[in-house]
BAMI-476528 format. One record per residue (C-alpha): residue in one letter; x, y negated, z negated. Coordinates in nm, 3 decimals. Each point is the difference from the previous one (the first is absolute). Layout:
BEGIN
(node "A" (X Y Z)),
...
//
This chain:
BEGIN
(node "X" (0.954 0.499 1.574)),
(node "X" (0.260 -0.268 0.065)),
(node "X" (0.162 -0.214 -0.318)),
(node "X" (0.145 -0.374 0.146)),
(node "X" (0.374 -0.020 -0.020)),
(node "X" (0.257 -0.309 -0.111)),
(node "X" (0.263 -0.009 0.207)),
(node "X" (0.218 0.228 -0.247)),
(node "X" (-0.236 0.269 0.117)),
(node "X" (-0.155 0.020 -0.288)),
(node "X" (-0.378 0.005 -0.140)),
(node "X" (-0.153 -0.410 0.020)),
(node "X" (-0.057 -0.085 -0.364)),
(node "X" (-0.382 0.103 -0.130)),
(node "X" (-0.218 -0.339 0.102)),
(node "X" (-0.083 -0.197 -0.300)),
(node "X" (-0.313 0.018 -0.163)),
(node "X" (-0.299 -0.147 0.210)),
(node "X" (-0.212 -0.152 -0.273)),
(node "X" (0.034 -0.283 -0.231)),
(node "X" (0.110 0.059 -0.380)),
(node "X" (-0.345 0.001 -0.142)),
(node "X" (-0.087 0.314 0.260)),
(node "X" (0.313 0.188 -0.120)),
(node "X" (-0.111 -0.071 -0.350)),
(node "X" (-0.342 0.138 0.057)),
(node "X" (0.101 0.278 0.172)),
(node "X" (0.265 0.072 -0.273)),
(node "X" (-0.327 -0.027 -0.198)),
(node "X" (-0.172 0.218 0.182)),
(node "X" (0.218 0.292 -0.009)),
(node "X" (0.070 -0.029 -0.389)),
(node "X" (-0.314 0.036 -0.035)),
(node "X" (-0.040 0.289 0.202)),
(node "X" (0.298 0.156 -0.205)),
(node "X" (-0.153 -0.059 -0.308)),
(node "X" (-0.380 0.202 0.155)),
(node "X" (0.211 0.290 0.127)),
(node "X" (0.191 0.031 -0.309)),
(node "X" (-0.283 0.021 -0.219)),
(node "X" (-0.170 0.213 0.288)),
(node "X" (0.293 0.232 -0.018)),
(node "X" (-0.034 0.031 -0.404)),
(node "X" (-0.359 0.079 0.009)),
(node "X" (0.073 0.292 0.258)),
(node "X" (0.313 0.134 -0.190)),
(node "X" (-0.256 0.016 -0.325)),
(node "X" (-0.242 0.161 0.242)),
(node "X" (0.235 0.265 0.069)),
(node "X" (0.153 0.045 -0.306)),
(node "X" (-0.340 0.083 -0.146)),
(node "X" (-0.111 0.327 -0.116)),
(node "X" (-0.321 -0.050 0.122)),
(node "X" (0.032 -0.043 0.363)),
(node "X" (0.044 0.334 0.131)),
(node "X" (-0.204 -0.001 0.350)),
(node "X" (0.241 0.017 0.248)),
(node "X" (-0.254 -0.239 0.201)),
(node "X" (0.050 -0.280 -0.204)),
(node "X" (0.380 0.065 -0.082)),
(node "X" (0.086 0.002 0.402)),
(node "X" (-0.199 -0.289 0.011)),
(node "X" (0.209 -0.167 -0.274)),
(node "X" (0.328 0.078 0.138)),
(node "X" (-0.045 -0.092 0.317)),
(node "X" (-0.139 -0.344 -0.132)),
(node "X" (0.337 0.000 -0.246)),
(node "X" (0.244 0.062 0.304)),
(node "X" (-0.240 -0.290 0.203)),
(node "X" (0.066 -0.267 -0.313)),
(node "X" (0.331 0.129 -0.036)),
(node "X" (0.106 -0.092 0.373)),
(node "X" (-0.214 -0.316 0.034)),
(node "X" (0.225 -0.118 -0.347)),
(node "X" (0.317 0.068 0.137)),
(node "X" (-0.095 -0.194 0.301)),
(node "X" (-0.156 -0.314 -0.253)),
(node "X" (0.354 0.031 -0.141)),
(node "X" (0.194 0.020 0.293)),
(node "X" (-0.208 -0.310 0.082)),
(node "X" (0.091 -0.178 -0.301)),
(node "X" (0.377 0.071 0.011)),
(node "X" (-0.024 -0.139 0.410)),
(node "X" (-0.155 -0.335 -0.166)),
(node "X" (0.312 -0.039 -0.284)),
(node "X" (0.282 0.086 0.293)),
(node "X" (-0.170 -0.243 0.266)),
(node "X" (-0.048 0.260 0.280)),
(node "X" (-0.404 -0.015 -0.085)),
(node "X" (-0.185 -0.059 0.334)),
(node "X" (0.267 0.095 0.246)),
(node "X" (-0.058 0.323 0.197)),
(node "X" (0.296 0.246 -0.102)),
(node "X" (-0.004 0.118 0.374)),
(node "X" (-0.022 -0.271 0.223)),
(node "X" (0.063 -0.328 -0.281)),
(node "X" (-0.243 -0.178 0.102)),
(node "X" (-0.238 -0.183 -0.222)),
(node "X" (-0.315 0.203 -0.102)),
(node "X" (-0.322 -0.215 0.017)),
(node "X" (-0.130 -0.148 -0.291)),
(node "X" (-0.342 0.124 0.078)),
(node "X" (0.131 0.358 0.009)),
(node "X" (0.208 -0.031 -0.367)),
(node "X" (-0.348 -0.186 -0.127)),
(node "X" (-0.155 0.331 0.119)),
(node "X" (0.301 0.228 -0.077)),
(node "X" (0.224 -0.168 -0.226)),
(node "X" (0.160 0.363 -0.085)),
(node "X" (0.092 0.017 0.395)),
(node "X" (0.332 0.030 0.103)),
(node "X" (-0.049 0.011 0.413)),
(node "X" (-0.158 -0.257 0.253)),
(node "X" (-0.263 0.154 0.182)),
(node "X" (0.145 0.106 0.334)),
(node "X" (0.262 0.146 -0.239)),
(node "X" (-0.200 0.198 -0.207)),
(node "X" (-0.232 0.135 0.265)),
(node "X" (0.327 0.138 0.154)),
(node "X" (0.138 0.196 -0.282)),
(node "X" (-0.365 0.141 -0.078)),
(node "X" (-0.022 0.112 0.329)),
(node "X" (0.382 0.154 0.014)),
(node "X" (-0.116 0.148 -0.353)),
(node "X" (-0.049 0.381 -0.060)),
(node "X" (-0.320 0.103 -0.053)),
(node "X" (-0.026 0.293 -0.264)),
(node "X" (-0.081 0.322 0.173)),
(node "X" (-0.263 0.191 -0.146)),
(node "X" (0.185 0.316 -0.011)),
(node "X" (0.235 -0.152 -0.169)),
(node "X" (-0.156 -0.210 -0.233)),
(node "X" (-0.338 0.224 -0.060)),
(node "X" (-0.027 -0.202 -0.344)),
(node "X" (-0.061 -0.330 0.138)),
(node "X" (-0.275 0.169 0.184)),
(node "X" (-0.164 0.157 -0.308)),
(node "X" (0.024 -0.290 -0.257)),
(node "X" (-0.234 -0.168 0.295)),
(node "X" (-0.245 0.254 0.012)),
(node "X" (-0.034 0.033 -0.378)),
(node "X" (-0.049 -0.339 -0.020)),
(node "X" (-0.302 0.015 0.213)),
(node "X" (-0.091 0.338 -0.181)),
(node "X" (-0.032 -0.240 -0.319)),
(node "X" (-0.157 -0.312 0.149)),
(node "X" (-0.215 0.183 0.279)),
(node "X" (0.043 -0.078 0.372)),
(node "X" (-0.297 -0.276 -0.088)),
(node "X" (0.135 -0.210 -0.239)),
(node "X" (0.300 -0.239 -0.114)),
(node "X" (0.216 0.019 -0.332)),
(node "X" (0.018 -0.333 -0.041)),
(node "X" (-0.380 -0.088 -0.034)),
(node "X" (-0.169 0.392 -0.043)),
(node "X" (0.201 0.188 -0.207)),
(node "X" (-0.140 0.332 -0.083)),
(node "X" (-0.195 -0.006 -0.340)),
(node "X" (0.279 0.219 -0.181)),
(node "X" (0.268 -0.231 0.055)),
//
């Protein structure tokens, strides 16, 4: 991955935002409101597993991993957020250039343009099984739960 250089040698300023004010406002919008969801989403998990009640292991791997999910996805909402108030929102860290406003509409959490991105997923290291046996296991209790059959979102099982 190549970054442009000024003639000092140094990285080219981050490309200003490509969108017009109202766009930066909506997408400011957008992501304060996704705060807010994963907030309250990361409340009603914490109470979840806080409660003397739930004590299948099922459904408390399930919660956690969906904790550590909202957990990460806030972070990047915030990160997001913070990119808006310091003016680098919409400029690709890597190369600077401007990130399209279709992809932010999409994405507005992202921090990469697409070429970008697909680079450092593909550079990225893939947990090995061995190693990470738990990532393996929350999946396949998952299904355990749900059934190879169905989806959580619209077939829950009936003791949920």
């Amino acid at each position: 991955m190549t970054t442009t250089l000024h003639r000092t040698g140094e990285p080219s300023p981050p490309a200003p935002f490509c969108g017009t004010d109202a766009d930066l406002r909506a997408l400011r919008s957008d992501l304060e409101q996704q705060r807010s969801f994963r907030i309250d989403q990361l409340r009603q998990l914490t109470r979840l597993l806080q409660d003397p009640g739930t004590d299948d292991d099922a459904h408390i791997s399930v919660a956690l991993t969906l904790r550590s999910a909202a957990t990460s996805v806030l972070a990047d909402v915030e990160a997001a957020l913070r990119r808006i108030d310091d003016r680098s929102f919409g400029a690709c860290p890597a190369c600077g250039t401007p990130i399209p406003l279709s992809r932010l509409q999409a994405l507005p959490m992202t921090r990469w343009c697409r070429p970008c991105q697909q680079a450092n997923e593909s550079t990225a290291d893939v947990p090995d099984t061995a190693t990470h046996p738990g990532s393996v296991q929350v999946a396949l209790d998952i299904v355990e739960v749900w059934g190879q059959g169905s989806f959580p979102a619209s077939d829950p099982p009936a003791n949920w």
